[in-house]
C-alpha positions in Angstrom: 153.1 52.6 98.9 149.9 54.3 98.7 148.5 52.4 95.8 150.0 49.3 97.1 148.2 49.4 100.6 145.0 50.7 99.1 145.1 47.8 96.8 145.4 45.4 99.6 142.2 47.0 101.5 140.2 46.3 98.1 141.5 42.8 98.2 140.8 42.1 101.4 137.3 43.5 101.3 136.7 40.7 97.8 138.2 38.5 100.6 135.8 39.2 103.1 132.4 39.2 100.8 133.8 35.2 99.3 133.6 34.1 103.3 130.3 35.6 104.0 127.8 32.4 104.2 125.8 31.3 101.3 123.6 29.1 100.3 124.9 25.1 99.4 125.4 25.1 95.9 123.3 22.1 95.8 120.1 23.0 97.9 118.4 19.6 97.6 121.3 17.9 99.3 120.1 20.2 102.2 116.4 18.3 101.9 115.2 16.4 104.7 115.8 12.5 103.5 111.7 11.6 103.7 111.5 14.3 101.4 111.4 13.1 97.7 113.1 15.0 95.3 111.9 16.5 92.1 113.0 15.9 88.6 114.4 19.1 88.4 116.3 18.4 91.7 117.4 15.1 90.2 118.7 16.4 87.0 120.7 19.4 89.5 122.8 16.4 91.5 123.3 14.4 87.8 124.8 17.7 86.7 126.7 18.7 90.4 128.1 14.7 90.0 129.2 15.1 86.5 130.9 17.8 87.2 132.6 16.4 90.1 133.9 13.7 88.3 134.9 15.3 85.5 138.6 14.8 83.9 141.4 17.6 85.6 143.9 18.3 82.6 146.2 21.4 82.1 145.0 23.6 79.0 147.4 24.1 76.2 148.1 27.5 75.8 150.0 29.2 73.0 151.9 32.7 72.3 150.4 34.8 68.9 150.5 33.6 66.1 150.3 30.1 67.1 147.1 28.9 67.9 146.3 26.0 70.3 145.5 22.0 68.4 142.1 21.3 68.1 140.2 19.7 71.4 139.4 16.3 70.1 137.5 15.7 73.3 134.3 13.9 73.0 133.3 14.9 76.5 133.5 17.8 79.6 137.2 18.2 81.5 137.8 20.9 84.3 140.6 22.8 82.1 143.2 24.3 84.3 144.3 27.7 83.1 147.3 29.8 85.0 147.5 33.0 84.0 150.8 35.2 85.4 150.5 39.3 85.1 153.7 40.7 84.2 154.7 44.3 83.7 157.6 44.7 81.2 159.5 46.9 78.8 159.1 45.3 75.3 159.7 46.9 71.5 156.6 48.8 70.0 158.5 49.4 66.8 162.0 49.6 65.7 164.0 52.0 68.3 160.4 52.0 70.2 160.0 50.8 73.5 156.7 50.8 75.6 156.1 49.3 79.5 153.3 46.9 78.5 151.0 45.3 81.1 150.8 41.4 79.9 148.9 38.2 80.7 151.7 35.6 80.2 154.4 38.5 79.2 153.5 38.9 75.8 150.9 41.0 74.0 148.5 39.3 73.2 148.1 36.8 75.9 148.2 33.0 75.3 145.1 32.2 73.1 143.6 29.2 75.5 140.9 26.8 73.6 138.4 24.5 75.5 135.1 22.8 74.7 132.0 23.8 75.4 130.8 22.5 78.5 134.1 22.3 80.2 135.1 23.7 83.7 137.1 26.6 83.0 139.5 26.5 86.3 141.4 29.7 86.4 144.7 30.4 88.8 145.2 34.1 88.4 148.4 35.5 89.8 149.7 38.9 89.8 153.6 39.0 90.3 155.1 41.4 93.2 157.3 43.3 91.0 153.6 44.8 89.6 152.8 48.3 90.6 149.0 47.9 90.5 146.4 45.6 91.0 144.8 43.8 88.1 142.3 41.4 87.1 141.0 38.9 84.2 137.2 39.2 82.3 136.3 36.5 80.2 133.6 37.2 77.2 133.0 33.6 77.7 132.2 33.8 81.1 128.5 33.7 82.2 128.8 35.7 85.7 129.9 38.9 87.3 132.1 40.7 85.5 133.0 37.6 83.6 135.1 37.1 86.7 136.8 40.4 87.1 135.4 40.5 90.2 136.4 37.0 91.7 140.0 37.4 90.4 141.0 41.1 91.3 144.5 40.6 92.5 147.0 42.7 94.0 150.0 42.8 93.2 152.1 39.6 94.9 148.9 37.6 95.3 147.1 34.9 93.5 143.5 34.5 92.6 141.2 31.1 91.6 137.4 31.1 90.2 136.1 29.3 87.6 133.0 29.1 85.3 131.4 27.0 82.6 131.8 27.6 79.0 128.4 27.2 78.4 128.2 28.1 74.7 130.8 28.2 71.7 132.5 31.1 70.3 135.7 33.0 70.2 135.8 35.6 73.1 138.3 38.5 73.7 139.9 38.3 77.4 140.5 41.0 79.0 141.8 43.4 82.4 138.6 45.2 84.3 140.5 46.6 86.9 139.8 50.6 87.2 140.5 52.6 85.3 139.7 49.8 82.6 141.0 51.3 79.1 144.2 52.1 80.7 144.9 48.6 81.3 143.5 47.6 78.1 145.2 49.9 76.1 148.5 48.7 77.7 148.1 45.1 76.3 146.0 43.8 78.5 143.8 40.8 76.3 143.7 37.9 74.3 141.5 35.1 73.1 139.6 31.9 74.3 138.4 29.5 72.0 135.3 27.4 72.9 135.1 24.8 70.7 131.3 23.3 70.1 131.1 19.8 70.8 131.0 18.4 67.5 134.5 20.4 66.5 135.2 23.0 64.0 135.8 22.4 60.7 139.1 20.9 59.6 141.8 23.4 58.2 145.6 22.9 57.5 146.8 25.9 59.1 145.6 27.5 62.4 147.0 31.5 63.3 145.8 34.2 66.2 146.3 37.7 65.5 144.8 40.5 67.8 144.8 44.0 66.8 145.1 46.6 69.7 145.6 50.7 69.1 148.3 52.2 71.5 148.5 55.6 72.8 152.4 57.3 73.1 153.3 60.3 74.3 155.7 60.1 71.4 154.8 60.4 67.8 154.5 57.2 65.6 158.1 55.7 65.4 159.8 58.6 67.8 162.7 56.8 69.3 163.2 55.4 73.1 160.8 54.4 76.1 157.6 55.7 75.6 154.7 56.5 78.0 150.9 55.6 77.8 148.8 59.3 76.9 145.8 59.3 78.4 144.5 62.4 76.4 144.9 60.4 73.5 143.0 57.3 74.4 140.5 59.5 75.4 140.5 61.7 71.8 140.9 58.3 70.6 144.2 58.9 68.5 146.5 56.3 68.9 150.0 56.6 67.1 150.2 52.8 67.2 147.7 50.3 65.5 149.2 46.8 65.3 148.9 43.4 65.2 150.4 41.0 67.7 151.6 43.7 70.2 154.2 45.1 67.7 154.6 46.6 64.6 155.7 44.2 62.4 154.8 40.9 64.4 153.8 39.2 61.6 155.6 40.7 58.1 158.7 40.0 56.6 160.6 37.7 58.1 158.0 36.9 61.1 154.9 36.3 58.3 152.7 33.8 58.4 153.7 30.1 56.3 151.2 28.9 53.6 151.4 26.9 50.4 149.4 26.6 48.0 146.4 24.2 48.2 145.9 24.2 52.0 143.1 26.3 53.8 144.0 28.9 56.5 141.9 29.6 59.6 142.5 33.0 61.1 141.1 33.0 64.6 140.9 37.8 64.6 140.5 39.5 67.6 140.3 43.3 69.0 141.6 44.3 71.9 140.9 48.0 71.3 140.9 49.9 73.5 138.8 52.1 70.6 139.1 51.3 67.3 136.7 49.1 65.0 138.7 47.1 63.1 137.7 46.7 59.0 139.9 43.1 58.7 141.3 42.3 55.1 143.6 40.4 53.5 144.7 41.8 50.4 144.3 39.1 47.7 142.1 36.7 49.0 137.8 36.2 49.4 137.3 34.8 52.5 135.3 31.7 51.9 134.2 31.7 55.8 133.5 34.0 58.0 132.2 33.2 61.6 130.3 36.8 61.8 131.5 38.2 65.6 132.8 35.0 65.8 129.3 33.3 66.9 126.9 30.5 65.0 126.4 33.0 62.0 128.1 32.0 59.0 129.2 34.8 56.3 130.6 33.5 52.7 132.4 35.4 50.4 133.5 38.1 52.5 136.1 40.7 51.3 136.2 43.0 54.5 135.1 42.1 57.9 134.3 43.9 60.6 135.6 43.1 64.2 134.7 45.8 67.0 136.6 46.5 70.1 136.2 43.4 72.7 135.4 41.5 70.0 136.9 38.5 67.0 136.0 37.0 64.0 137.0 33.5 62.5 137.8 33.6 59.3 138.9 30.3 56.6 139.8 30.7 53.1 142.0 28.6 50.8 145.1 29.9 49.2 144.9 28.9 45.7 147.9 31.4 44.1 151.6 31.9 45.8 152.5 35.1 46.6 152.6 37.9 49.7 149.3 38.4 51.2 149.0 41.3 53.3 146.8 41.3 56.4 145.5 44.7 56.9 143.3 47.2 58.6 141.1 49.3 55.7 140.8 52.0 57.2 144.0 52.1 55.6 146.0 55.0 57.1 146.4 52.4 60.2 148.3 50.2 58.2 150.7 52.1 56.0 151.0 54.7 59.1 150.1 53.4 62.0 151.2 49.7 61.8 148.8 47.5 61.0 150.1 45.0 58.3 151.0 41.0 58.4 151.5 39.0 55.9 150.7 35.9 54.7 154.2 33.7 52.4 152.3 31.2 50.8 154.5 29.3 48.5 153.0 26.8 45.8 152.8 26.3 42.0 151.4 29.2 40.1 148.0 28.5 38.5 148.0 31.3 35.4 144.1 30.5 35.0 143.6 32.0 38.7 146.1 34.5 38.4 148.3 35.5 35.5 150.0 38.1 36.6 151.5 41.3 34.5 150.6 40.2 31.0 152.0 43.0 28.8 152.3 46.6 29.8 151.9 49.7 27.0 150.5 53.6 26.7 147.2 54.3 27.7 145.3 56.6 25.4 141.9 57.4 26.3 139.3 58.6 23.8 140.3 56.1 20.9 143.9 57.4 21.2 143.8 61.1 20.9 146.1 62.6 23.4 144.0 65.9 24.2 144.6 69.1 26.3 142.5 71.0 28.9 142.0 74.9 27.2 143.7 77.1 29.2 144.0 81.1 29.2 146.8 82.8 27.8 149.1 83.6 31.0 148.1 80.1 31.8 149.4 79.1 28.8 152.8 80.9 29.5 152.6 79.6 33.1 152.8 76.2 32.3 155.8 77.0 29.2 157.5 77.4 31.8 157.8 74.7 33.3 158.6 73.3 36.9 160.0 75.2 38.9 164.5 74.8 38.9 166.2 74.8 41.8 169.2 77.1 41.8 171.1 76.0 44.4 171.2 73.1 46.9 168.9 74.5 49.1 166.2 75.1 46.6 166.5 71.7 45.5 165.9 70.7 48.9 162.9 72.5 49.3 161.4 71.8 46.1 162.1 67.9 47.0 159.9 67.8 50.3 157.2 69.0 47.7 157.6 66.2 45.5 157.9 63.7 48.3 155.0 64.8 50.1 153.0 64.2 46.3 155.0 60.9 45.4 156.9 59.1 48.4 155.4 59.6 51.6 152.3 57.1 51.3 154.7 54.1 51.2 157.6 55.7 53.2 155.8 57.3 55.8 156.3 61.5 57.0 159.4 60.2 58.6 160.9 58.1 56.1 160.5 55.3 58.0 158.9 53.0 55.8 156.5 49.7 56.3 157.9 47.1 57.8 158.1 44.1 56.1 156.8 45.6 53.2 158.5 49.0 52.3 162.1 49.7 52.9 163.3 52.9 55.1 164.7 56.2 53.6 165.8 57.0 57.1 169.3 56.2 57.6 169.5 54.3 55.2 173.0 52.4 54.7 171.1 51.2 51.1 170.9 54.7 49.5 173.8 56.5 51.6 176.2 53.4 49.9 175.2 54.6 46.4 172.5 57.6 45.4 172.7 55.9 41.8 170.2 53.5 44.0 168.0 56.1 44.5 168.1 57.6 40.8 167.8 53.4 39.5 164.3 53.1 41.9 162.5 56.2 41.1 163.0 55.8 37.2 163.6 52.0 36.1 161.5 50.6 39.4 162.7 48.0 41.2 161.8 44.4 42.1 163.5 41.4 44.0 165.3 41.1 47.3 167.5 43.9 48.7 169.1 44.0 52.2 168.5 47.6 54.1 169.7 48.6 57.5 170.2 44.8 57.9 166.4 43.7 56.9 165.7 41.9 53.9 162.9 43.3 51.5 161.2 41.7 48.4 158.5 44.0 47.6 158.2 46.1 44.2 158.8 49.6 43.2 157.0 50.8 39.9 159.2 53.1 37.8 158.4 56.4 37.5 159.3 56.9 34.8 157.0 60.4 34.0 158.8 62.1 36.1 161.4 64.9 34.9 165.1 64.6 35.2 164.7 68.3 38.2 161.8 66.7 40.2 163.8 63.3 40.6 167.0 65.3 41.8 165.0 67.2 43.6 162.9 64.1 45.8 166.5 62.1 46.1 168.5 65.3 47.6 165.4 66.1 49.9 166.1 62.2 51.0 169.5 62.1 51.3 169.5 65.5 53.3 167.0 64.6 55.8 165.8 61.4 57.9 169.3 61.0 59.1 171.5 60.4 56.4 174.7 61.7 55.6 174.2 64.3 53.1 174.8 64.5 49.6 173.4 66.3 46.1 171.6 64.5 43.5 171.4 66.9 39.9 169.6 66.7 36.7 172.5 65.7 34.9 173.3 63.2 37.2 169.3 61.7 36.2 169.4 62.6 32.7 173.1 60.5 32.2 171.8 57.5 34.6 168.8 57.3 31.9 170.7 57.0 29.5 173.2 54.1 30.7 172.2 50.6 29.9 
């Protein structure tokens, strides 16, 4: 009740300071009549009429990863944009939920796209199941706060202002209301497109992806509601960094839709609250890149960057089918943190582009000859020995956390968890439980095509490893099947060295 009264004491105070007077926004309508204007007091009423009379039509808004149709204006409206706060309980991750502050009650909020020189007109509304105030700042906007000010809102209220998009771009959205990353950090941004007048660039295929880093009390993928961690915004160590508001938004079955042939326009923004984002898509050169998303055009682009409170346009064509993975490179976000999409683009292959695995053999280096490393003489003995042998089910266990901390755990996460869309979980899994001959099968033939785990569909690929002895195997696959929550279970030697041997 506290927060809720002092909230309304700030909003009455914005109140008061809009009624103060001020001066008419057109001063030389105020002139006395025998007075002849100037030119530049002409060209002011030209601009005050045409504004006036400009066209009132509703903006077309969309949810991620659809991105608004092209403007094909060839002149100034007064775009009407309603925006709606909503605080709500939504999935992080699999098993993780997280209260997310939203514009439009998804993260990001609806990417909106005008033209430059239109009327922005802005209905801001905060609903009265909100605990706190909140407010909206346009990077597009050319005033005070971008209009954080003119549109704080407490809760159960609603705000209007609205400003000129005076010059093109893509610009992050965002809350400003105190204490600001907090509100950020809890999904509070999106995009606006201002087109320039003469268009963009024609492209088949339009998507809107925002990266944002959130901070749990709860370690990356810990189950249940979590709360926001202020310490760790501050430290600036999120457990989450995704795209879209959740990990997974935009892999597997939600990817992206290409084919082959068409060019794809990724419209990339930040939300932050901290992170720099090094953008990439695995696979592809971008042949565009709108540099901070302004007038500076970049080509041949591998990795961009896009900083917090920031974007990035970004065209290239899709000339190969396959799985394209959209990723952070600072790489330990996305294979432990969260941040991979795809791209499906389906399509004829073109062998001259790409061939593909062509043949696949030893590799010998020094014209062949296979040679040793000198070693001392109890090193010599050391390493007759071999590795080490588990001599019961225990050791094997703890020998296997060795060998899956060397060999598993940058695809399948500390947790067993996996990627998703990309890398199937060892947790609970009802894939490996049904069957460890699964397990032995993956690690030493590899394995490719679709296969159905916990109820998600995967169709990524496995290389054999093949190196590895018959004891290290057993070892990895009984740590696994004696940890991450499945249901127990010993893997030996033998049961390797016979699996090998079977067709």
């Amino acid at each position: 009740m506290k927060l809720r009264t002092l909230a309304m004491l700030i909003a009455t105070t914005f109140a008061v300071a809009a009624c103060a007077p001020q001066a008419p926004a057109n001063q030389s309508a105020t002139q006395d009549k025998t007075t002849a204007p100037t030119n530049d007091n002409k060209k002011a009423a030209e601009t005050e009429t045409a504004v006036a009379d400009l066209p009132v039509i509703d903006a077309v808004m969309t949810h991620a990863p659809e991105a608004p149709p092209p403007v094909n204006r060839d002149h100034a409206a007064r775009v009407k944009v309603k925006i709606e706060v909503q605080e709500k309980v939504m999935q992080l991750s699999d098993g993780v939920e997280y209260k997310f502050w939203t514009f439009g009650g998804q993260v990001p909020g609806q990417m909106i796209r005008v033209r430059e020189g239109d009327i922005v007109d802005v209905e801001f509304a905060n609903r009265t199941d909100s605990t706190v105030p909140h407010n909206i700042d346009f990077h597009a906007a050319t005033g005070p706060g971008g209009g954080a000010e003119a549109s704080f809102t407490a809760p159960g209220h609603v705000s209007n202002f609205s400003f000129k998009a005076l010059q093109p771009g893509l610009y992050i959205y965002h809350c400003a209301t105190a204490p600001v990353g907090m509100h950020i950090a809890n999904g509070m941004y999106g995009l606006i497109l201002v087109e320039p007048k003469e268009g963009l660039p024609k492209v088949d295929r339009e998507y809107y992806v925002v990266q944002g880093d959130f901070y749990t009390k709860g370690k990356y993928g810990e189950r249940g509601l979590q709360t926001f961690d202020m310490e760790k915004a501050i430290k600036e160590q999120p457990e989450y960094v995704v795209f879209n508001g959740k990990v997974g938004s935009i892999a597997g079955d939600n990817a992206l839709k290409a084919k082959v042939g068409e060019t794809v326009r990724l419209f990339v923004g930040n939300g932050g609250p901290n992170l720099v984002s090094s953008f990439h898509v695995i696979g592809e050169i971008f042949d565009n890149v709108h540099v901070e998303a302004g007038s500076l055009v970049n080509q041949n682009v591998q990795t961009t960057l896009v900083p917090a409170g920031g974007a990035a346009m970004i065209d290239f064509k899709i000339d190969v089918p396959g799985t394209y993975n959209l990723v952070d490179h600072s790489i330990f976000r996305t294979f432990n943190k969260g941040a991979l999409g795809q791209i499906k683009a389906e399509g004829a292959e073109n062998k001259n582009i790409y061939s593909g695995k062509i043949t696949e053999g030893v590799y010998q280096v020094e014209g062949g000859a296979i040679q040793e490393t000198p070693m001392s003489a109890s090193e010599t003995a050391k390493a007759a020995e071999g590795s080490p042998t588990a001599k019961n089910k225990e050791d094997r266990i703890r020998l296997g956390e060795i060998g899956y901390k060397n060999n598993c755990l940058a695809c399948h996460g500390a947790e067993g968890k996996g990627v998703e869309g990309a890398f199937p979980p060892l947790a609970n899994s009802d894939y490996l439980n049904a069957d460890p001959k699964r397990g032995i099968h993956a690690v030493t033939r590899g394995l490719s095509g679709e296969i159905t785990v916990n109820g998600k569909k995967y169709n990524s690929v496995m290389p054999a490893l093949a190196t590895l002895p018959d004891e290290y195997v057993a070892n990895i696959l009984t740590y696994v099947l004696n940890n991450f929550g499945n249901k127990g279970g010993e893997v030996t030697p033998a049961d390797v060295s016979e699996y090998r041997k079977s067709k």
